[in-house]
N, C-alpha and C positions, 0 to 999 in steps of 0.2 A: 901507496898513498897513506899518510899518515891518517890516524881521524880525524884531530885538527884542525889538516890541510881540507875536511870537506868545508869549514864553513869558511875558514880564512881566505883561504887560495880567491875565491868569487869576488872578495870584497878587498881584496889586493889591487883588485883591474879598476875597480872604481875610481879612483884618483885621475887615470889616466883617460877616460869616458869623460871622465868631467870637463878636462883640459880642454876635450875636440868640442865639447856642447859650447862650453866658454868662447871660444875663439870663432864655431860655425856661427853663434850666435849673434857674434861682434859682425862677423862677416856680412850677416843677413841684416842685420840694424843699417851698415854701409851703402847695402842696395837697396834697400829701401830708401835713402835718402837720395842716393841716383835716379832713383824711380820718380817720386818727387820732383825734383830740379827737371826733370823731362816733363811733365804734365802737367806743373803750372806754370810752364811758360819760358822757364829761366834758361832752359838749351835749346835750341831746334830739334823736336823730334822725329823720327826714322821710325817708320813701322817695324824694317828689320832690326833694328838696333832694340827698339820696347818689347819686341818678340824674343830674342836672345836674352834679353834684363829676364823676363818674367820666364823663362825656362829655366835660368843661374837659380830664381826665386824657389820653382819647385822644386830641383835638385838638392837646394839649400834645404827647405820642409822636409824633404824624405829620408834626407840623410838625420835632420834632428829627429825625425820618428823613431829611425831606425835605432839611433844614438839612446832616445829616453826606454826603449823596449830594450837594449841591454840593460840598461841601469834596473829596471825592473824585473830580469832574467840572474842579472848577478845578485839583487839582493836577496831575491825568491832562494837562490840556488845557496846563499848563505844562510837563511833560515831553514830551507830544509835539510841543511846540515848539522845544524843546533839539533835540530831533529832525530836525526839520524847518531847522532850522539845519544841523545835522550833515552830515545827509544830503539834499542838494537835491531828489531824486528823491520825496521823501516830499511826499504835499500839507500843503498852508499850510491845507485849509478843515477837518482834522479837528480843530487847535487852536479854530481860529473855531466851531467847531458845538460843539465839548466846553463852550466858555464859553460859549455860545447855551442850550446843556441845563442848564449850572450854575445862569445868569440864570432862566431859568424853574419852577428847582425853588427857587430864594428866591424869586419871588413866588408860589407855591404856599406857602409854609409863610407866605409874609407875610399872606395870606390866611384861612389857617389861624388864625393867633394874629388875626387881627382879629375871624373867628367867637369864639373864645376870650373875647375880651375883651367883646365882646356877651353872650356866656353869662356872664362872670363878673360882669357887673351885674346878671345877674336871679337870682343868686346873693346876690348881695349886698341885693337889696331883698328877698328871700326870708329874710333873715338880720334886718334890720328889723322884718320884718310879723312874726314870727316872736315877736319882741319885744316889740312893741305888745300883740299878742294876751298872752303872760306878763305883760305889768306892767296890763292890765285887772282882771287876776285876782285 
Protein backbone atom coordinates (compact mmCIF):
# COMPACT_ATOMS: atom_id res chain seq x y z
CA UNK A 1 0.00 0.00 0.00
CA UNK A 2 1.06 3.17 -1.14
CA UNK A 3 1.07 5.96 1.67
CA UNK A 4 -1.24 8.04 -0.24
CA UNK A 5 -3.42 5.26 -0.64
CA UNK A 6 -3.83 5.58 3.52
CA UNK A 7 -5.91 8.64 3.32
CA UNK A 8 -7.16 8.40 -0.38
CA UNK A 9 -8.42 4.88 -0.64
CA UNK A 10 -11.14 5.76 2.59
CA UNK A 11 -12.45 8.77 0.95
CA UNK A 12 -12.71 6.96 -2.67
CA UNK A 13 -15.82 4.81 -1.05
CA UNK A 14 -17.53 7.92 -0.15
CA UNK A 15 -19.21 8.75 -3.28
CA UNK A 16 -20.61 5.48 -3.31
CA UNK A 17 -22.13 5.60 0.66
CA UNK A 18 -23.59 8.71 -0.38
CA UNK A 19 -25.59 7.18 -3.42
CA UNK A 20 -27.22 4.27 -0.88
CA UNK A 21 -27.93 7.25 1.87
CA UNK A 22 -29.46 9.43 -1.21
CA UNK A 23 -31.69 6.80 -2.50
CA UNK A 24 -32.33 4.83 1.28
CA UNK A 25 -33.46 8.25 2.07
CA UNK A 26 -35.79 8.78 -0.83
CA UNK A 27 -36.95 5.37 -0.08
CA UNK A 28 -38.02 6.17 3.57
CA UNK A 29 -39.46 9.83 2.64
CA UNK A 30 -41.95 7.14 0.14
CA UNK A 31 -42.98 5.18 3.27
CA UNK A 32 -43.46 7.60 5.06
CA UNK A 33 -46.02 9.05 3.00
CA UNK A 34 -47.58 5.37 2.78
CA UNK A 35 -47.68 5.59 6.19
CA UNK A 36 -49.56 8.65 6.17
CA UNK A 37 -52.35 7.80 3.47
CA UNK A 38 -53.00 4.76 5.98
CA UNK A 39 -53.67 6.72 9.24
CA UNK A 40 -55.45 9.55 8.17
CA UNK A 41 -57.96 7.77 6.71
CA UNK A 42 -57.24 7.73 2.81
CA UNK A 43 -56.78 3.69 2.58
CA UNK A 44 -58.31 1.08 4.67
CA UNK A 45 -55.99 0.00 7.20
CA UNK A 46 -54.62 -3.64 8.18
CA UNK A 47 -52.87 -4.07 11.32
CA UNK A 48 -50.77 -6.55 9.35
CA UNK A 49 -50.03 -4.40 6.62
CA UNK A 50 -49.11 -0.91 9.28
CA UNK A 51 -46.99 -3.86 11.11
CA UNK A 52 -44.92 -4.81 7.99
CA UNK A 53 -44.90 -0.62 6.87
CA UNK A 54 -43.35 0.12 10.30
CA UNK A 55 -40.70 -2.93 10.33
CA UNK A 56 -39.66 -1.61 6.14
CA UNK A 57 -39.38 1.77 8.48
CA UNK A 58 -36.90 0.28 10.97
CA UNK A 59 -34.86 -1.56 8.66
CA UNK A 60 -34.87 1.67 6.47
CA UNK A 61 -33.39 3.60 10.05
CA UNK A 62 -30.72 0.89 10.77
CA UNK A 63 -29.56 0.56 7.61
CA UNK A 64 -29.27 4.75 7.40
CA UNK A 65 -27.28 4.42 10.83
CA UNK A 66 -25.26 1.93 9.79
CA UNK A 67 -24.72 3.97 6.28
CA UNK A 68 -23.80 7.54 8.37
CA UNK A 69 -21.37 5.33 10.86
CA UNK A 70 -19.43 4.36 7.52
CA UNK A 71 -19.33 7.86 6.41
CA UNK A 72 -17.77 8.72 9.75
CA UNK A 73 -15.43 5.40 9.88
CA UNK A 74 -14.19 6.40 6.30
CA UNK A 75 -13.43 9.93 6.90
CA UNK A 76 -12.01 9.17 10.49
CA UNK A 77 -9.85 6.56 8.61
CA UNK A 78 -8.82 9.41 6.01
CA UNK A 79 -7.61 11.69 8.54
CA UNK A 80 -5.91 9.35 10.22
CA UNK A 81 -4.04 8.82 7.38
CA UNK A 82 -3.06 12.40 6.88
CA UNK A 83 -1.85 11.45 10.06
CA UNK A 84 0.14 8.82 9.58
CA UNK A 85 1.76 10.67 6.68
CA UNK A 86 2.53 13.40 9.10
CA UNK A 87 3.62 11.76 11.64
CA UNK A 88 5.61 8.43 10.86
CA UNK A 89 5.47 7.08 14.20
CA UNK A 90 1.71 6.60 13.95
CA UNK A 91 0.72 3.18 12.55
CA UNK A 92 -0.36 2.73 8.95
CA UNK A 93 -3.04 -0.32 10.29
CA UNK A 94 -5.53 2.19 12.04
CA UNK A 95 -6.35 3.81 8.60
CA UNK A 96 -6.56 -0.03 7.14
CA UNK A 97 -8.93 -1.28 10.01
CA UNK A 98 -11.07 2.26 10.20
CA UNK A 99 -11.81 1.30 6.31
CA UNK A 100 -12.15 -2.51 7.24
CA UNK A 101 -15.12 -1.28 9.83
CA UNK A 102 -16.41 1.31 7.30
CA UNK A 103 -16.52 -1.93 4.48
CA UNK A 104 -18.36 -3.80 6.94
CA UNK A 105 -20.92 -1.46 8.29
CA UNK A 106 -22.05 -0.92 4.20
CA UNK A 107 -22.47 -4.45 3.86
CA UNK A 108 -24.56 -4.64 7.09
CA UNK A 109 -26.83 -1.88 5.79
CA UNK A 110 -26.61 -3.51 2.30
CA UNK A 111 -28.21 -6.37 3.74
CA UNK A 112 -30.45 -4.53 5.65
CA UNK A 113 -32.13 -2.76 2.55
CA UNK A 114 -32.17 -6.23 0.80
CA UNK A 115 -34.40 -7.58 3.86
CA UNK A 116 -36.26 -4.30 3.10
CA UNK A 117 -36.80 -4.96 -0.18
CA UNK A 118 -38.11 -8.65 0.45
CA UNK A 119 -40.57 -6.95 3.03
CA UNK A 120 -41.49 -4.38 0.60
CA UNK A 121 -42.82 -7.16 -1.94
CA UNK A 122 -45.00 -8.77 0.59
CA UNK A 123 -46.22 -5.34 1.00
CA UNK A 124 -47.00 -4.91 -2.08
CA UNK A 125 -48.78 -8.14 -2.81
CA UNK A 126 -50.67 -7.41 0.40
CA UNK A 127 -51.64 -4.18 -1.24
CA UNK A 128 -53.08 -6.35 -4.40
CA UNK A 129 -54.82 -9.03 -2.44
CA UNK A 130 -56.07 -6.22 -0.74
CA UNK A 131 -57.77 -5.18 -3.81
CA UNK A 132 -58.92 -8.14 -5.30
CA UNK A 133 -60.89 -8.87 -2.10
CA UNK A 134 -62.48 -4.68 -2.59
CA UNK A 135 -63.45 -5.13 -6.39
CA UNK A 136 -65.24 -8.93 -5.54
CA UNK A 137 -67.38 -6.89 -3.45
Amino acid sequence: MTESSLWISPLLILPGVALLILSTSARLNRLHDEIDHIVYGQRASDDQLIGRLLHRGRLFRDALISLYVAVALLSFAGLTGVFSLLYREMAAWLPVGLTGMAVGAIIYSALLLVRESRLSLDVMESHIHQRQINSDR
